[in-house]
N, C-alpha and C positions, 0 to 999 in steps of 0.2 A: 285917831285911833289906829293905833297898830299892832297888825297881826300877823305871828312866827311861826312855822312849818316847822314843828322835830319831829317830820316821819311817821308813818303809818295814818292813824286817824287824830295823831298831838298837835294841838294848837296852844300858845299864848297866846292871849286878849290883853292890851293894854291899852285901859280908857282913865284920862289923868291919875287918878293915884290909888285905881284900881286896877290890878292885876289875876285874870284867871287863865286855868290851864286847863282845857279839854282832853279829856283819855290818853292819860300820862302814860305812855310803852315807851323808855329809854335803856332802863339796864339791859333789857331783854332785846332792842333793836340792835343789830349791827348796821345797821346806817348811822345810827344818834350821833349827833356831834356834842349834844351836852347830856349830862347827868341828873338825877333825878336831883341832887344837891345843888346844883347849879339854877334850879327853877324856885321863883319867890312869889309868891299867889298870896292871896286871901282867900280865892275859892277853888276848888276842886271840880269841875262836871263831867261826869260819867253818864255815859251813853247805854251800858248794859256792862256785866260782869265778866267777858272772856279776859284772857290776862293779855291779850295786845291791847287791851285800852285799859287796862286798872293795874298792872303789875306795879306801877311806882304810886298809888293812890294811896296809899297807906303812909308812905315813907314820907312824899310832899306833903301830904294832909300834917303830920307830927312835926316835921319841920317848921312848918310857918304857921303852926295852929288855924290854918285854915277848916272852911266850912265845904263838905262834903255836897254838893248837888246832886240829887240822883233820882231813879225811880225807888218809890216807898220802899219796896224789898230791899233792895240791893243798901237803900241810907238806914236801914235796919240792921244790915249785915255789918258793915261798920262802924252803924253806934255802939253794936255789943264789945268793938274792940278801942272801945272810951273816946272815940272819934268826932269831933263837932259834925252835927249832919243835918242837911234841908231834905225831909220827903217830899216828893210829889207825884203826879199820877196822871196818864195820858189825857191833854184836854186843858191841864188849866195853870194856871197863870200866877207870875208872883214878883212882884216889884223887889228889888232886895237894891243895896244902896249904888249899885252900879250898872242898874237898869233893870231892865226887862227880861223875865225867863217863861216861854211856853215853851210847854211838852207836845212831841207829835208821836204819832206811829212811824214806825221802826219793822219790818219783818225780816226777823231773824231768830237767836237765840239770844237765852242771858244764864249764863251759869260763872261760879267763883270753883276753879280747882282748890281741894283742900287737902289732908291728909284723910281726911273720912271718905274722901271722894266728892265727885259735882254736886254742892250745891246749886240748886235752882233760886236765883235770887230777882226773880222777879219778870215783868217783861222789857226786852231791850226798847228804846227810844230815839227820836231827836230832840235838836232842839233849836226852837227860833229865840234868838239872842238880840234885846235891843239895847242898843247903848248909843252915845250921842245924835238919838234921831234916827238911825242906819239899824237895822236888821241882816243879822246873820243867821244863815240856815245851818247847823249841822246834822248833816244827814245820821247822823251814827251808821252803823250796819247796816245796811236795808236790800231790798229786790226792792223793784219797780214796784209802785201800786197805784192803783189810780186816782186814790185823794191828793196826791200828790198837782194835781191840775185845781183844785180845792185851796189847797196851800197857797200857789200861784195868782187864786183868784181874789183870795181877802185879805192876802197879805201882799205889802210893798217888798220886797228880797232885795234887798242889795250887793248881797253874797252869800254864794250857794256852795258849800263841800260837799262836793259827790265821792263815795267811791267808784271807784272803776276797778278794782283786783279781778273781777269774775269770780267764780267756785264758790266762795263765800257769799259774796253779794253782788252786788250789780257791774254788769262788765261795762267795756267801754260802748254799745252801742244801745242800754237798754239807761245810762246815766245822760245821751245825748237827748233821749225824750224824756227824761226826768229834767234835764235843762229847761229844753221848750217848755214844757208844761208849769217851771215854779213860775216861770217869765223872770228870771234872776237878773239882775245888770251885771252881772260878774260869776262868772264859775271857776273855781278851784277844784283840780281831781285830789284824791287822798285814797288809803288804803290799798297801795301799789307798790309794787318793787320792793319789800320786806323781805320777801322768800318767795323761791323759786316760782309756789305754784299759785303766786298774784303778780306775776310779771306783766307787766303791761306799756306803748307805750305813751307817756303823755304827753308827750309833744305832740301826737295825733291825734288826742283825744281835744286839746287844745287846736290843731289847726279842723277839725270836724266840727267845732262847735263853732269858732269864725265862719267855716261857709254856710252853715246856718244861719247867720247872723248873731249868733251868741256871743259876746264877751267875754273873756277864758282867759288864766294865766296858769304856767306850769313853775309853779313854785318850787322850788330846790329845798331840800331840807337845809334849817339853818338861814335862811334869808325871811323877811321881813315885807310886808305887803301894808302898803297905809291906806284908809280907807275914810 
């Protein structure tokens, strides 16, 4: 299974002849090195509605007639614009042909900029990803919270994306005890160095969580992580 870093909170998943993309921000990233045309899915997962993780969810959904994964709201928001879409809802669980998807809590916000102004489209999320065997954690958006040691305790993590930006969400020393606590065998930072005021950096966030005893990689956007 391998999985690709395009900046902020965007990941591909490719598990043999499945291909997903988590909170697709590329036209809007100046980091990106690819384009939302250049991403080829079957599935879409969205974390919550801000436009650094959905601004290209529309464009890849249409392109590869992919299916939308989301919280109920927000896979509402995009069925109305003739969108293939999977609701679900914090808690439960759904086999789909490429594995495994639970929903976790998420504290933050969830809204879709429009012309009408902010929709509210529902509550932001994570999510625990299983595909051959292996659990991935995406944190989506989040602060710290304390189910997060809960998470850790009944579930196996094989890999954990944290943010670290701070101001938004979790900075770099409140996502070092989101580490300990999933018990993850691998931690990845995300939601950093976009814009000025999520500067952070992760090569320290990565050498803190080795002297922990953590497992940690500082993924570059554009490079490739197999798991």
């Amino acid at each position: 299974m391998k999985l690709t870093y395009h900046g902020q909170s965007c990941f591909v998943i490719e598990s043999g002849e499945h291909r997903l993309v988590i909170d697709p921000f590329l036209s809007g990233n100046p980091n990106a090195v690819a384009k939302p045309e250049d991403i080829k899915v079957q599935w879409v997962v969205l974390t919550h509605g801000h436009a650094d993780h959905v601004l290209d969810a529309e464009t890849i959904a249409r392109n590869n007639n992919a299916t939308i994964i989301a919280a109920n709201e927000l896979a509402v928001y995009y069925a109305s614009k003739g969108l293939n879409v999977h609701p679900m809802g914090i808690g439960g669980k759904r086999d789909f042909p490429f594995g495994r998807v639970k929903v976790t809590l998420a504290f933050h916000g969830s809204g879709v900029e429009t012309e009408n102004g902010l929709v509210y489209v529902g509550p932001p999320v994570g999510f625990l990803l299983t595909l051959e065997g292996k659990t991935i954690y995406h944190a989506g958006d989040t602060g710290l919270f304390g189910d997060m040691k809960i998470l850790g305790e009944l579930n196996t993590i094989d890999l954990a994306l944290l943010p670290i930006g701070d101001n938004f969400t979790m900075g770099p020393d409140d996502a070092l005890i989101a580490a300990e606590w999933l018990k993850a065998k691998k931690v990845i930072p995300m939601h950093y160095n976009t814009f000025p005021l999520i500067a952070q950096d992760g090569a320290k966030f990565v050498q803190d969580c080795k002297a922990r005893g953590i497992d940690a990689i500082e993924l570059k956007i554009g490079e490739t992580f197999e798991l």
